[in-house]
C-alpha positions in Angstrom: 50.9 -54.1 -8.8 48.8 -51.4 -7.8 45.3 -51.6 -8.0 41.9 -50.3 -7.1 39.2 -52.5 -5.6 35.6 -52.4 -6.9 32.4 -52.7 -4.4 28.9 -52.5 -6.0 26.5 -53.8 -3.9 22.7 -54.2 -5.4 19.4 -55.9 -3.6 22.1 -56.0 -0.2 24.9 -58.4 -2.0 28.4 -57.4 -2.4 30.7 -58.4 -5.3 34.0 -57.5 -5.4 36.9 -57.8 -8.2 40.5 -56.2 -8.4 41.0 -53.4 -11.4 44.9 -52.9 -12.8 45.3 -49.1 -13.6 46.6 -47.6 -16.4 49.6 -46.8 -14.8 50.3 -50.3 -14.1 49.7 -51.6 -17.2 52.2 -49.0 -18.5 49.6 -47.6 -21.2 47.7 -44.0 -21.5 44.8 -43.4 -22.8 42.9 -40.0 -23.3 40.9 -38.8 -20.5 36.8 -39.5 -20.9 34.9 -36.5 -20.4 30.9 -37.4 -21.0 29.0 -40.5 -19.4 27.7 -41.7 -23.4 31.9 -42.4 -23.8 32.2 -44.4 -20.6 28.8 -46.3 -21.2 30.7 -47.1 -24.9 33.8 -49.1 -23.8 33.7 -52.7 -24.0 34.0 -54.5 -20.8 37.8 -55.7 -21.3 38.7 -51.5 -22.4 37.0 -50.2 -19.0 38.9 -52.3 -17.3 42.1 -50.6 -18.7 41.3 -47.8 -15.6 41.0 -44.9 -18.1 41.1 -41.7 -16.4 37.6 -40.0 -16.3 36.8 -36.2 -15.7 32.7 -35.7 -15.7 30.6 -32.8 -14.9 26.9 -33.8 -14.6 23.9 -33.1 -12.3 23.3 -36.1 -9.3 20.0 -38.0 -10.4 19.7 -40.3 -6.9 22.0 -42.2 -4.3 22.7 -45.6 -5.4 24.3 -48.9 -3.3 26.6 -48.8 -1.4 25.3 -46.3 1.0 27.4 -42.8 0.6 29.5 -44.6 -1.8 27.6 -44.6 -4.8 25.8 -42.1 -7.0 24.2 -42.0 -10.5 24.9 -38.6 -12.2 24.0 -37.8 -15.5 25.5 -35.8 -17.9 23.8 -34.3 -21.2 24.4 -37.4 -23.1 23.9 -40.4 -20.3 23.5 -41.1 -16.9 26.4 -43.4 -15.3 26.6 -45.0 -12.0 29.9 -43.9 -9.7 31.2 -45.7 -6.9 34.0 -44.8 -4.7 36.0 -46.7 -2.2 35.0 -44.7 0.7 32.0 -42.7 2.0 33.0 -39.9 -0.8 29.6 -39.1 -1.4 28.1 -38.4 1.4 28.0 -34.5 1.0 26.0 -35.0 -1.9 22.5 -35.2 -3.0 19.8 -34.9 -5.9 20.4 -32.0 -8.0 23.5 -31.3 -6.7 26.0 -30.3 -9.5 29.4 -32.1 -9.8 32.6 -32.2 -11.4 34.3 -35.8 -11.0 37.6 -37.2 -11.8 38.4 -41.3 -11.6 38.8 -44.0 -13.9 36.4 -46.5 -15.6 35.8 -49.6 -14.2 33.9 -52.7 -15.9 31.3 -53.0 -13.3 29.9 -56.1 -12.8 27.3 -55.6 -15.7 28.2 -52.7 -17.3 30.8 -49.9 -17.7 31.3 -47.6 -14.4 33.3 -44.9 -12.9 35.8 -45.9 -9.5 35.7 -41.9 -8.3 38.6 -40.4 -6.7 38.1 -36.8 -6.5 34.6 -34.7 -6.3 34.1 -30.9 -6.3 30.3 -29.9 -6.2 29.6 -26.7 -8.8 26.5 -25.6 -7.2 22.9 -27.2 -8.0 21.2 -27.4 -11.6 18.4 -29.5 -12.9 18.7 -33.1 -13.5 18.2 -34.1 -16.9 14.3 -35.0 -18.3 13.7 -38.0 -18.0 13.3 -40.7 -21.1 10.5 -42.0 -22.3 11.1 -45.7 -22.8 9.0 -49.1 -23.4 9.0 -52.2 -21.5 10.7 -53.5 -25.0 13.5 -50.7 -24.6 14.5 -51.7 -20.7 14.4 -55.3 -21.2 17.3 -54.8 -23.7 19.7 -54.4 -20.7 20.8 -50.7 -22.4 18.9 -48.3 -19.9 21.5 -49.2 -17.0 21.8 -45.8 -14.7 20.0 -44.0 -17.2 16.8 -41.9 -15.9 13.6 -42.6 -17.7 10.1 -42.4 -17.6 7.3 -44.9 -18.5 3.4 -45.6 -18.0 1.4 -48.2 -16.8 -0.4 -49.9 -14.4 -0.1 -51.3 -10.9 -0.4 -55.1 -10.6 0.9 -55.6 -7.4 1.8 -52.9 -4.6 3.9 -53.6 -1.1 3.7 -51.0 1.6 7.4 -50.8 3.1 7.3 -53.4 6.5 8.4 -51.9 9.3 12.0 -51.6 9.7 12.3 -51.1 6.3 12.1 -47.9 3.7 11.4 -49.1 0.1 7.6 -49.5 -0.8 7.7 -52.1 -3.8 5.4 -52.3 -7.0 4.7 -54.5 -9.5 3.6 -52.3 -13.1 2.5 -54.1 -16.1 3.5 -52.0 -19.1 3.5 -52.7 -22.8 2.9 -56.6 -22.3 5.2 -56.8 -19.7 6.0 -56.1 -15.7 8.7 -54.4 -14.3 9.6 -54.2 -10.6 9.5 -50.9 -9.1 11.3 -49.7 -5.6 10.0 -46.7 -4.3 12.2 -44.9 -1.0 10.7 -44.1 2.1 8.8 -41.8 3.4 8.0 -41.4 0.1 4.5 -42.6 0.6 3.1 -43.4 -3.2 -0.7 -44.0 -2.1 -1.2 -45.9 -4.7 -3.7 -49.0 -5.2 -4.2 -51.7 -7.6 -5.5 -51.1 -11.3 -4.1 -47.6 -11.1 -2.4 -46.1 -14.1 0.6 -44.2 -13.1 3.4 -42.6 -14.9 6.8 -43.1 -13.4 10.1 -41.6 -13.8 12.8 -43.7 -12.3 16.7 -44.6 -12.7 16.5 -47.9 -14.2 18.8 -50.9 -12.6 18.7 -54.2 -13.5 19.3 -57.8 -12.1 21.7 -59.8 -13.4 23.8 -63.3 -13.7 27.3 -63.6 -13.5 28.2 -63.4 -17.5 27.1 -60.0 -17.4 23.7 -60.6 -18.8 20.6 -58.7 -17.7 17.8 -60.5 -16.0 15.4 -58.0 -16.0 14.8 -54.7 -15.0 14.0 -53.1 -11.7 13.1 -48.9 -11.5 14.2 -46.8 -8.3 12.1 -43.5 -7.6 14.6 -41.6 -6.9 15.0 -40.3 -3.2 
């Protein structure tokens, strides 16, 4: 049987799980063409290996490093992986045109990318204002959003390392915030900031969200 095999990698772990494609399973399905319709399919249809063909603006490099990218679309971001270092041409604001197929992803819908053409460069989408409420939900996952509060905690990035790490209390609650480096945030505690970041999340193995961490983007 041939099959594609999945890598998403998140806080330096590596999971792994096999993915029948369409062909395979001797089924067709019609082919995806916005982020919102990928985000949509249930867990057991994404891992049918629909075909996908996106066009959307790169928001940020994800995990695994050159093999991963969140691009959003004018309906949704989504988070691509490939199985090789496909993505390594390619940067924030860049704009691309994508084929694959979905993938379940180990928390939620994805796309395994096979092909990439880049269009030229175009703005990436603004970014959505949510509450704490809203990203503990588990439903902002890849999407690029925006939110204020304040800093509780802030960790300068030790050397050897590039991500400075916050701690923001917002709306009741605290979210954990990775900022690249040499982005340098200068930032102290008590401040109110406003951030706009992709939003990730942590997560057990039944696919339920733990809670939410925010990536400045790059």
């Amino acid at each position: 049987m041939r099959a594609f095999l999945q890598a998403i990698t998140f806080g330096g772990l590596l999971f792994a799980a096999v993915t029948p494609t369409a062909a395979a399973t001797g089924t067709s399905f019609p082919e995806l063409t916005n982020a919102n319709q990928v985000l949509n399919l249930t867990a057991a249809q994404a891992a049918e290996s629909r075909p996908v063909r996106l066009r959307g603006v790169v928001v940020d490099r994800s995990e695994p490093e050159n093999r991963a990218l969140i691009l959003a679309d004018q309906t949704a971001g989504i988070y691509l992986v490939s199985q090789n270092n496909l993505f390594t041409p390619y940067h924030r604001n860049d704009l691309l045109e994508i084929e694959g197929v979905s993938s379940p992803g180990q928390f939620a819908p994805c796309v395994l990318t096979t092909k990439v053409r880049k269009l030229g460069t175009d703005k990436v989408p603004p970014a959505r204002p949510v509450t704490y409420q809203q990203l503990i939900t588990g439903a902002m996952d890849a999407q690029f959003v925006e939110i204020t509060g304040v800093v509780r905690e802030c960790w300068p990035a030790p050397p050897g390392q590039d991500i400075w790490r916050i701690k923001l209390a917002a709306d009741g609650g605290t979210i954990a915030v990775r900022i690249p480096a040499p982005q340098n945030p200068q930032i102290k505690v008590d401040a109110e900031v406003k951030l706009r970041a992709v939003c990730l999340y942590l997560f057990n193995q039944k696919r339920q969200a733990l809670g939410p961490v925010l990536q400045v983007p790059h």
